[in-house]
N, C-alpha and C positions, 0 to 999 in steps of 0.2 A: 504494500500500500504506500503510496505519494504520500512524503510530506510536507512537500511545498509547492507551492504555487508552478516553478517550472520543474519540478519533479512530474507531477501531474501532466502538466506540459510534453516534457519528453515520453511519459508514458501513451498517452495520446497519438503523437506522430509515429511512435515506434509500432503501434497499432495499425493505422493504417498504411506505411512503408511493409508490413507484415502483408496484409492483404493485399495490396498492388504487387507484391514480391510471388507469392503463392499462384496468382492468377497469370502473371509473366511465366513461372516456371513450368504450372499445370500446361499455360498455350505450347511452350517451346516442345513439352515431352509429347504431346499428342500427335503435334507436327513431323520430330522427327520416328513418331512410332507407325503413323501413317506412310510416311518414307520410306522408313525399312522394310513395311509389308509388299511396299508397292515392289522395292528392290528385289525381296524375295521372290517376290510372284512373277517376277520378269518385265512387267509394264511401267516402265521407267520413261518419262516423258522429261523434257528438259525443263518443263514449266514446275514439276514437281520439284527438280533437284533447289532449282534456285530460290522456289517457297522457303524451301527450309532451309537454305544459306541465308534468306533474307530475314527468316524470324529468329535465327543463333546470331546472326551479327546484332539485332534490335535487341538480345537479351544480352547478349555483351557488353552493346553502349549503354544499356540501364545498371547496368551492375547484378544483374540477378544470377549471371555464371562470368567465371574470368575468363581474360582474352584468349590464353594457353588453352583454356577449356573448349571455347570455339571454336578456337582454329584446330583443337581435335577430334573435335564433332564433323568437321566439315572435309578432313583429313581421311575421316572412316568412310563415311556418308560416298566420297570421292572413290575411294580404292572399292566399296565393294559395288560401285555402279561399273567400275573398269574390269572389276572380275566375273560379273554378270554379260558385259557385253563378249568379253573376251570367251567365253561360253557357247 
């Protein structure tokens, strides 16, 4: 429990940075779970890949995963559409 006026305060923002945080990461993992199936299933479209490079670099620039992290999301996301084609 807050004891002060910006105690309260920071509890508050840290609240809603929580929920804008949860909803960023829930969008990103859908995104790239949808990705992978498509991967799997062989129907790989280029509008797909760049979806999910476009929503891991936006969760990137909000802070809700780190660059390193992105750039190895996009890294995997990359090699296993090249070992699907290469199929």
């Amino acid at each position: 429990m807050a004891n002060t006026r910006s105690a309260e305060k920071q509890q508050r923002q840290a609240e809603k940075a929580t929920t804008r945080n949860r909803a960023g990461k829930s969008r990103l993992r859908s995104t790239l779970k949808k990705t992978r199936s498509a991967i799997d299933s062989g129907n790989v479209e280029s509008g797909t890949l760049s979806t999910s490079f476009s929503e891991i670099d936006k969760a990137a620039k909000k802070g809700i995963i780190k660059d390193n992290t992105a750039d190895r999301y996009k890294s995997r996301l990359a090699a296993a559409v090249k070992r699907t084609a290469a199929k």
